[in-house]
N, C-alpha and C positions, 0 to 999 in steps of 0.2 A: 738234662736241662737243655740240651744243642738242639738236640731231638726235637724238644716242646717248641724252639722258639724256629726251625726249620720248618715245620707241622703248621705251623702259627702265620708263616709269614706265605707258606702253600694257600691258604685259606684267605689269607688278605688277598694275596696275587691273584686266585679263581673268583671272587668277589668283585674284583675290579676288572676283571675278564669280562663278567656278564653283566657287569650295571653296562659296560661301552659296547658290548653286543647288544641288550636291551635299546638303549641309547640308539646306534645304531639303526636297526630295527625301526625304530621309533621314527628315526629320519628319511627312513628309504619308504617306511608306509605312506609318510606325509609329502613326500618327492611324488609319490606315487601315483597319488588322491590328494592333491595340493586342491584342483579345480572343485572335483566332486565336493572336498572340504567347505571349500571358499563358499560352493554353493548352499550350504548348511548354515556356515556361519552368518551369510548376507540374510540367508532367509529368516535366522532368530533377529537376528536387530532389526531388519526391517518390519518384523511383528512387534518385538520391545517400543520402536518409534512409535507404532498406532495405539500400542498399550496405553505409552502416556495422555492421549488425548481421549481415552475411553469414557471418563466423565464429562466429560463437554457437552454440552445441549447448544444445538446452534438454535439461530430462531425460526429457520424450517422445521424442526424439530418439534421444538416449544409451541409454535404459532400451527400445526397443521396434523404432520404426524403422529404425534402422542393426542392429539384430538380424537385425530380419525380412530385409533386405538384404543381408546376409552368406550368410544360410541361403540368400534363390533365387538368388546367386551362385552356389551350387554345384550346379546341374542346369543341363544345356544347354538353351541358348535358353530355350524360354517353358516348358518343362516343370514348372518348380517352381509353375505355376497350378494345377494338378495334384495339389499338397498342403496341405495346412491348416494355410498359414504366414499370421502378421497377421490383425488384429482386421477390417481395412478389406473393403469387398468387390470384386471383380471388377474394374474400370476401374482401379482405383488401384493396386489389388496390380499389375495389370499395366503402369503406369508405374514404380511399384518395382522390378519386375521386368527393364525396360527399360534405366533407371539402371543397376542392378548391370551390365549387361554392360558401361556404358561406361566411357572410363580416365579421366572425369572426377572432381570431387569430387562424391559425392551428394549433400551435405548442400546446396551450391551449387545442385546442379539442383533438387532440393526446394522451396529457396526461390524460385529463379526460377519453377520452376511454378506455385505456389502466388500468387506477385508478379504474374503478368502478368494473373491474375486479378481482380486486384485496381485496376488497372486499365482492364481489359473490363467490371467491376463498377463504376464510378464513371462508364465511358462511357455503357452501361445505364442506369444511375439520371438521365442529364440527356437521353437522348431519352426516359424513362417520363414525367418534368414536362415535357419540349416539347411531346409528345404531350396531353397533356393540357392544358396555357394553350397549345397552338396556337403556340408560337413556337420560330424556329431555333434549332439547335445551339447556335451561338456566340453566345452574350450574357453578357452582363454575371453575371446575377443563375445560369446556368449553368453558368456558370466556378467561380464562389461555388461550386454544389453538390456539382461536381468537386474542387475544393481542399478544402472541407469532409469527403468521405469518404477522399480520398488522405491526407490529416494526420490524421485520425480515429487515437491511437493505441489503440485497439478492432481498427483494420482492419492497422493496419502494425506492431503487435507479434505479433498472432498469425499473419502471414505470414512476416517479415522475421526476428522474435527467435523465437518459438516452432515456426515450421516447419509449423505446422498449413494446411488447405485449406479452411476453413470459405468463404471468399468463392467458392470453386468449387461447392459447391455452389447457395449463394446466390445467383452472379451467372446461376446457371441457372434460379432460381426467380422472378428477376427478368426475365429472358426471355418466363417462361411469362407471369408477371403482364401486362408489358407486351402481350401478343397475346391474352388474356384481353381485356384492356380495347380491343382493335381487332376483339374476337369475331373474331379466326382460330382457331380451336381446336384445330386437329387438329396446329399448331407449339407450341402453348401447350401442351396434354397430352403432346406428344412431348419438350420440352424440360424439364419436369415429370417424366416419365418418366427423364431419364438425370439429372437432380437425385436421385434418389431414387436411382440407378444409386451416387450417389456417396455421400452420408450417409442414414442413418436419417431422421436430425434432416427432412427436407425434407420428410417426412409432414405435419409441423405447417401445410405449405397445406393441405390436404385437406381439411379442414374448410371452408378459406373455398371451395373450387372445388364444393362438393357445395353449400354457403349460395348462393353465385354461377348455382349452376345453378338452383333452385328460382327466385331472385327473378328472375332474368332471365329468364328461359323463352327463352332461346337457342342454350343446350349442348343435346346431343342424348346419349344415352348412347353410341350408339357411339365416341364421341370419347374418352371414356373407356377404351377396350378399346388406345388407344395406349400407355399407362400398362405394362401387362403384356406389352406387344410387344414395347417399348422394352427395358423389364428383361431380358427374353427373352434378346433379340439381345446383351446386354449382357455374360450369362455365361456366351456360344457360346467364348471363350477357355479358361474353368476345362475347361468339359466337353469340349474337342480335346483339351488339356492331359491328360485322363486323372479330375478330379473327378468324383465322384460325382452326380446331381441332387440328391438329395435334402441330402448336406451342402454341396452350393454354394445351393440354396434357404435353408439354415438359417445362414447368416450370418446374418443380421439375429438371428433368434432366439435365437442364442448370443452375440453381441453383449448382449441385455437383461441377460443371467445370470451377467455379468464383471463386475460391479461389486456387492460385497452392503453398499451403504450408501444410505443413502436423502435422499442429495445428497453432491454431487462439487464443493464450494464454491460452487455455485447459490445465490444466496440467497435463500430460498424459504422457506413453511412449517414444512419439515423443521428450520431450523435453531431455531425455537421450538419443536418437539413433539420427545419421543426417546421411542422405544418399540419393538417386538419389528418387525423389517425386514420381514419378510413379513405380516406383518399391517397395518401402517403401509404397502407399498406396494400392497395389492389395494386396500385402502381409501384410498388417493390418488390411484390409477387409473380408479377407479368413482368418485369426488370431480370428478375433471378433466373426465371425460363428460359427467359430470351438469349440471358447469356449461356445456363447452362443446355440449350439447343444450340448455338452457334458453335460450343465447344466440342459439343459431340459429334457436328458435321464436321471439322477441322480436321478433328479425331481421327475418323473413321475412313473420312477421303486421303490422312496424309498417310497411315498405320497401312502398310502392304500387310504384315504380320503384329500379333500382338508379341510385347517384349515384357518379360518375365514381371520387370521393378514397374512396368508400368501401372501395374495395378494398385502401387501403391502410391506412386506421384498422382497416379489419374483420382482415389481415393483422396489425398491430399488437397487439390484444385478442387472439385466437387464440393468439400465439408468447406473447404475456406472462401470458394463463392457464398454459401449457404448464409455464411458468417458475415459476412461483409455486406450484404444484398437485400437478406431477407429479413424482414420487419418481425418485431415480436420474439425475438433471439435472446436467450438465458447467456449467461456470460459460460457457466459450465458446458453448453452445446459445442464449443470447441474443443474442447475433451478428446473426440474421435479423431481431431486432425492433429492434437500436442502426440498421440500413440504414433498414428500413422509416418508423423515426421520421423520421429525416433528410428522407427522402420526404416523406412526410405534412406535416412544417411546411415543406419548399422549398413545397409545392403551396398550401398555405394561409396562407404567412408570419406565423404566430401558433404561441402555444405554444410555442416554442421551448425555455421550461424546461422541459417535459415531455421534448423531445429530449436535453436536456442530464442533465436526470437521469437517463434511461435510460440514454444511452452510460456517464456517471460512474458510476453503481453498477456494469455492468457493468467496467467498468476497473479500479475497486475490489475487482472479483471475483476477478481476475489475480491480483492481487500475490501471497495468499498462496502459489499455485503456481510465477508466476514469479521471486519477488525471496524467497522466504520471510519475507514483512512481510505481517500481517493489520494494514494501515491502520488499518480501522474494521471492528469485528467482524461477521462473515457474520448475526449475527443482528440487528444494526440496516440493514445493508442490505436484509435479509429484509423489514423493517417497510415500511422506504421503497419496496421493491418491490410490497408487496400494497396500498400506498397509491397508487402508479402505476397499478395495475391496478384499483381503483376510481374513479381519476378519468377512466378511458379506456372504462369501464361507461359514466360519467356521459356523455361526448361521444359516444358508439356508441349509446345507446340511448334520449338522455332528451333531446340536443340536435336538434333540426330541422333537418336537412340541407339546404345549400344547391342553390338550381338549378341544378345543372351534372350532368346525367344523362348517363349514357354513349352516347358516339357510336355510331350505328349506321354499321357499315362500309361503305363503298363496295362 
């Protein structure tokens, strides 16, 4: 009987041995892989957030896209590229066009396209600051930058509720940026090139990649000539399809001509001036040149060297002239400068309320489209925007840039 309960109490004692070595174990893995975890965990909730808005039909949706969808539903195969359905150009009509033949839900696939962007675009944005502080993937203050653009509702309403792809073109100009800054060029201009494939809007690099080439004296112009290759190959679909050249070139240019108001809840100049549309927009367009030429001469004559973060302040100013200046401006075109901000103070950990206002006005800009609530009205955001834009003059031009000049590439 002593035996039994000696034996008995062996067996409790090695039982509770190995549940606190398990246990253990348990604790040293997760010590271990706490970030890599963390990075797991952010990336299912912030899929779980978009899940919830999966049914939602905004009235972009409703009023346009699921039109356009219906219509190249009815030609075989890819033949409806063919015809002058949808505002979008080439690569995208041709995912629309794709959807429609399947028996899924569109509005479903839309979002998940759009979602996984989103994504691929917050993975980008934390090897753009590895690459620049030199430090791995997985860190702490990484993770932070990742969970900051994934919960960004800037980036998860207009994928998730409104169905729009803005981060697709973004997380492609975010590409270009990144290889820019390793001087690869010829991935940078190519990746730049099918950015533009996808929205207009993706022109507003151009300015800094033309500023970039000057002060660096390390683009070559041929590198450029990727740009129009890219497109090229881009709208080889419409023209198999049966499209015309010249009206598959002239999207973009009939795109300018669909909207006759001189801002689309942008808040910008326009919402303090009202005056005859065509006349108020030559003269907001020749306004935005002029500044962003003066900027670029500033640039160029004060930069002995380029400096690593400038690409991303210089990014920043560029999109938030574009914003504030330029006539005919969607409230979502702000999109590329709420990422770029986020960048710019991950790399610098200062200013942050300059990030914060920037996303918040643009968030502010939604509502009246998505929720039919003007918060605070588009013309005090306006104020607060050209106030953003002159304090982003004061850091771009008037601040001394620190040492941290761009690596020269292996």
């Amino acid at each position: 009987m002593q035996r039994t309960k000696i034996k008995s109490k062996n067996i409790q004692t090695k039982t509770k041995q190995q549940k606190v070595n398990l246990e253990t174990k348990i604790i040293e893995f997760v010590n271990k892989n706490s970030v890599v975890l963390f990075f797991v965990f952010i990336t299912l909730m912030a899929f779980i957030l978009r899940y919830i808005f999966f049914t939602h039909k905004s009235g972009d949706y409703i009023c346009f896209i699921s039109i356009w969808i219906e219509k190249l539903s009815q030609f075989e195969g890819f033949s409806g590229l063919g015809e002058n359905i949808g505002e979008y150009n080439v690569p995208y009509m041709f995912f629309l066009t794709l959807i429609s033949k399947t028996p899924f839900n569109d509005l479903i696939e839309i979002k998940i396209f759009s979602i996984i962007f989103d994504f691929a675009g917050a993975f980008i944005a934390v090897k753009i600051i590895s690459y620049l502080k030199n430090t791995r993937f997985f860190t702490p203050s990484n993770m932070l930058l990742y969970s900051l653009i994934l919960f960004n509702p800037v980036v998860f309403l207009d994928s998730a509720y409104w169905a729009q792809c803005d981060f697709i073109y973004v997380s492609m100009i975010m590409v270009s940026v990144y290889y820019m800054l390793k001087e690869k060029f010829t991935p940078s201009m190519i990746f730049f090139g099918i950015a533009l494939t996808f929205k207009l809007q993706s022109v507003m690099l151009l300015p800094v990649i033309i500023i970039f080439y000057f002060v660096s004296g390390k683009m070559k112009i041929k590198h450029f000539l990727w740009i129009p290759a890219v497109y090229g190959i881009s709208i080889v679909p419409a023209l198999i399809a049966g499209r015309g050249l010249k009206d598959t070139l002239s999207i973009y240019v009939n795109q300018t001509g669909i909207y006759k108001q001189l801002t689309m809840n942008c808040p910008n100049i326009y919402n303090l001036l009202q005056g005859d549309y065509n006349m108020f927009r030559n003269a907001g367009i020749i306004l935005t040149m002029g500044i962003l030429g003066t900027g670029a001469l500033l640039f160029i004559t004060k930069r002995k060297q380029f400096v690593r973060a400038d690409m991303l302040l210089l990014t920043i100013w560029v999109t938030q002239s574009c914003i504030c200046f330029l006539p005919s401006m969607h409230e979502r075109y702000a999109f590329m400068t709420c990422i770029f901000s986020i960048l710019w103070s991950a790399f610098y950990k200062k200013d942050w309320w300059i990030t914060v206002v920037i996303n918040f006005v643009c968030l502010l800009s939604f509502t009246p489209y998505l929720c039919g609530i003007e918060i605070i009205k588009l013309g005090y955001l306006a104020v607060v925007n050209i106030a953003v834009f002159i304090i982003l003059s004061h850091e771009l031009f008037v601040k001394t840039p620190k040492n941290n000049c761009l690596k020269v590439a292996a």
